[in-house]
C-alpha positions as CSV (number, residue, x, y, z in Angstrom):
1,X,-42.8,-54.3,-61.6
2,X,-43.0,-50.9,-60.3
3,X,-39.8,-50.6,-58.6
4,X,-38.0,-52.6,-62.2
5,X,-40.3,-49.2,-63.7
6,X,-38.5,-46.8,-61.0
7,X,-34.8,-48.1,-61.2
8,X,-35.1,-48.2,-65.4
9,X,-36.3,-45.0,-65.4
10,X,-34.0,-43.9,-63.3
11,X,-31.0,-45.6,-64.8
12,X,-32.3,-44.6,-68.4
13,X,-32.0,-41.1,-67.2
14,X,-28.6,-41.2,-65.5
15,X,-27.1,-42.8,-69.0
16,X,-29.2,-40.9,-71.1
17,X,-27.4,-37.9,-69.5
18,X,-24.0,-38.8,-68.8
19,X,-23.1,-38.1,-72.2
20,X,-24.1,-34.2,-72.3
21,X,-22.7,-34.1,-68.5
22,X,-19.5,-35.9,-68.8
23,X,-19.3,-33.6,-72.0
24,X,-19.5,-30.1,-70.1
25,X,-16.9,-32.0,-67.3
26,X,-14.3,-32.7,-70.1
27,X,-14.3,-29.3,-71.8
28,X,-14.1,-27.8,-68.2
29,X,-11.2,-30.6,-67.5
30,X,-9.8,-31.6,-70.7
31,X,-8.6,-35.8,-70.0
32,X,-5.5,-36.3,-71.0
33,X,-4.9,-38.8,-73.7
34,X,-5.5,-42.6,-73.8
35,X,-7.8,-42.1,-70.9
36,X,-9.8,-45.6,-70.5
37,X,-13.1,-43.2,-71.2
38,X,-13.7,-40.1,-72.9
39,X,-16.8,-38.3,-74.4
40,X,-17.4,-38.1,-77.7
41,X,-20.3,-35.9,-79.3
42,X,-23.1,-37.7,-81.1
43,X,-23.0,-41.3,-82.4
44,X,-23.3,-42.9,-85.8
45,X,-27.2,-43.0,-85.0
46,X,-27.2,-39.6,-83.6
47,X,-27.1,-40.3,-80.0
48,X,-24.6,-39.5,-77.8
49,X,-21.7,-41.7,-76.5
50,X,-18.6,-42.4,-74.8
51,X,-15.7,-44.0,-76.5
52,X,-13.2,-46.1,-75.1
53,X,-14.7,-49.2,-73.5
54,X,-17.4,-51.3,-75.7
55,X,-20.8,-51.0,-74.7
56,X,-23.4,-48.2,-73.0
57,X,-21.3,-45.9,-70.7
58,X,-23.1,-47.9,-67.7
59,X,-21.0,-51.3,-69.2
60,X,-18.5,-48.8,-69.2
61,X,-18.3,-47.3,-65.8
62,X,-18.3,-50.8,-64.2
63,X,-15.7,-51.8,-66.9
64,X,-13.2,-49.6,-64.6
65,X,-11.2,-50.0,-61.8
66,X,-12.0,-48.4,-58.9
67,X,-9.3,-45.7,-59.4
68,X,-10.3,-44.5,-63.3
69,X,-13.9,-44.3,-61.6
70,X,-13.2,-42.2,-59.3
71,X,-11.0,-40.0,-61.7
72,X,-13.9,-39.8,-64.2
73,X,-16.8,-38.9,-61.3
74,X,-14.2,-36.4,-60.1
75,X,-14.5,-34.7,-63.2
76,X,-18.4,-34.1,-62.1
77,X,-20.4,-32.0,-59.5
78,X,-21.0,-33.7,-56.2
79,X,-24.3,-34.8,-56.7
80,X,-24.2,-36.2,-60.0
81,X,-21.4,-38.0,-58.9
82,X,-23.1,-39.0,-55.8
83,X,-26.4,-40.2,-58.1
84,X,-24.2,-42.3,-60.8
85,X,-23.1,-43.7,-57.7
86,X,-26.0,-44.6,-56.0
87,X,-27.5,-45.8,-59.6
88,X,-24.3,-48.1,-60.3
89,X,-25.4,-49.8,-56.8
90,X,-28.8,-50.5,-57.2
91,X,-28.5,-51.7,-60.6
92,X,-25.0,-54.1,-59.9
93,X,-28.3,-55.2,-57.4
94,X,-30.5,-56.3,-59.7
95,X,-30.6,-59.8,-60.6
96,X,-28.9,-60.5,-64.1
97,X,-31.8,-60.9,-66.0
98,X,-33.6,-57.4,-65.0
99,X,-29.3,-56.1,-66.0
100,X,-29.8,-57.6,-69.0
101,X,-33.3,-56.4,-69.9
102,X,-32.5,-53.1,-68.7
103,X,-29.0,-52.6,-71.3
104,X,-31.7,-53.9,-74.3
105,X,-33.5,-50.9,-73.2
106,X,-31.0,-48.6,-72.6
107,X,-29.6,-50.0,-76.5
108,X,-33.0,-49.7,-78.0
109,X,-33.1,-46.5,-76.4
110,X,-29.3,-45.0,-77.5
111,X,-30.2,-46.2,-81.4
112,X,-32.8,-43.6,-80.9
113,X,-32.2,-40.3,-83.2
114,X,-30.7,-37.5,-81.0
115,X,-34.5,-35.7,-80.8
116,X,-36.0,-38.5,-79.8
117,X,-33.6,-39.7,-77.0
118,X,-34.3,-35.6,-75.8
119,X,-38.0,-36.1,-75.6
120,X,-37.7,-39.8,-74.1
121,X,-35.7,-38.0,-71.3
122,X,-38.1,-35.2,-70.6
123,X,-41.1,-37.4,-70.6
124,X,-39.0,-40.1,-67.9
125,X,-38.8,-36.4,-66.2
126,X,-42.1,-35.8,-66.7
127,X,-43.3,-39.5,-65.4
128,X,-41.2,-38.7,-62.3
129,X,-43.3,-35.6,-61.6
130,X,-46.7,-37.1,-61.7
131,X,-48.8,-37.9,-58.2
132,X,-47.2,-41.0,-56.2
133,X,-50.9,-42.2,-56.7
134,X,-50.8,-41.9,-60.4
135,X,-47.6,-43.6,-61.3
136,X,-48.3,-47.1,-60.5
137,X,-51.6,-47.1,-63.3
138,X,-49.3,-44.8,-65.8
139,X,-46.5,-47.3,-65.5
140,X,-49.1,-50.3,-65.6
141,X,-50.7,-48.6,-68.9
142,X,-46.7,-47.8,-70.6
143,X,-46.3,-51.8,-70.4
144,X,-49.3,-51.9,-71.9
145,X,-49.1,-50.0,-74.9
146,X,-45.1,-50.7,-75.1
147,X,-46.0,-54.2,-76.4
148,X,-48.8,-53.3,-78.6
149,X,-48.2,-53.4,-82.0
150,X,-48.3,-49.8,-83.7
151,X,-52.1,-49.5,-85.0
152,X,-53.4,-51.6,-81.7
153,X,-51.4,-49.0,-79.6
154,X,-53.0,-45.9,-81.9
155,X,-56.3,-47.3,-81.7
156,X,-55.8,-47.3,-77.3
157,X,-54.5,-44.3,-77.5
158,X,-57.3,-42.1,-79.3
159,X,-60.0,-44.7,-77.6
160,X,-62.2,-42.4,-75.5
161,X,-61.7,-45.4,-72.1
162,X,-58.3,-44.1,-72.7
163,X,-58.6,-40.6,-72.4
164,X,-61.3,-41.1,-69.9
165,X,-58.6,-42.3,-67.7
166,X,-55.6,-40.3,-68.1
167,X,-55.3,-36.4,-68.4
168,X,-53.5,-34.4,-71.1
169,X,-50.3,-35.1,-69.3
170,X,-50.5,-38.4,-68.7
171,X,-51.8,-39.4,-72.2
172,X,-48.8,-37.0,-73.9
173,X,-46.6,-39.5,-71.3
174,X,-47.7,-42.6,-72.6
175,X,-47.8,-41.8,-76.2
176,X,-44.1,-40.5,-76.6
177,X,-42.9,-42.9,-74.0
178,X,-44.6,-46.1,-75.7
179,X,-44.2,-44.7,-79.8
180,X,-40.4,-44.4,-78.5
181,X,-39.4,-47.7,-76.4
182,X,-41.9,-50.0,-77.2
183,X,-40.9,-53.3,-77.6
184,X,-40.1,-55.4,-80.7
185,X,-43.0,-58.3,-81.8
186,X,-42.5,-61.5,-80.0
187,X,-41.7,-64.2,-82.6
């Protein structure tokens, strides 16, 4: 569960972001036309995209040959195109299921008003930052309070047990992270 927690987060953050970065790439290299991929500004729901392929620019980037890949991570700074990379491998890795769950999130996620997505992002940042020794209970607690319904997951939230556990940080964590990607009621 806590490695699923690490490689989502870390995925969510790599798409969340490829928009705005492949974005700055194609104004500093326009594409030419008809390219299989090209960056668009924000969506319908206010979230940013890609067009060409269907699906979230991860579908997307494995949609591609080899060759477009490469042309499109050309277009980026080493690193980045060295993460995307590395995040494409792990998560072509993951058994299907864990694929699948992770694009619901990443689509429950991109549906997200463009603010929202923005804070989501910073407080995935955020998470990342905390103690090695914190993370496992905060990422115990988010899974938690994700499946909660909304009053249940208020009434955690302001319970002093709750606070008595977590610090500001932590507890400004949970709530923006749960409020935003919690999950829908199990029928």
């Amino acid at each position: 569960m806590k490695r699923f927690f690490h490689v989502a987060a870390g995925l969510l953050l790599v798409l969340a972001s490829t928009a705005g970065a492949d974005k700055k790439a194609a104004a500093a290299h326009a594409a030419p036309k008809g390219d299989a991929i090209r960056p668009l500004g924000p969506n319908k729901r206010g979230g940013g995209g890609l067009a060409g392929a269907a699906g979230s620019p991860l579908a997307r980037w494995n949609q591609m040959t080899p060759e477009q890949r490469e042309k499109q991570l050309s277009k980026l700074p080493p690193e980045r195109q060295q993460q995307i990379r590395e995040r494409l491998e792990k998560f072509n890795s993951l058994p299907p299921e864990e694929r699948e769950r992770l694009q619901r999130r990443y689509d429950r996620f991109n549906s997200l008003p463009a603010d929202r997505q923005e804070l989501v992002r910073r407080q995935i940042r955020n998470f990342s930052q905390l103690p090695q020794d914190r993370r496992p209970e905060v990422s115990r607690e988010f899974n938690q309070l994700r499946r909660m319904p909304p009053e249940e997951r208020q009434t955690r939230l302001n319970s002093d047990e709750f606070r008595s556990r977590f610090n500001p940080q932590e507890r400004e964590i949970l709530r923006d992270l749960s409020e935003n990607l919690s999950l829908p009621p199990q029928k």
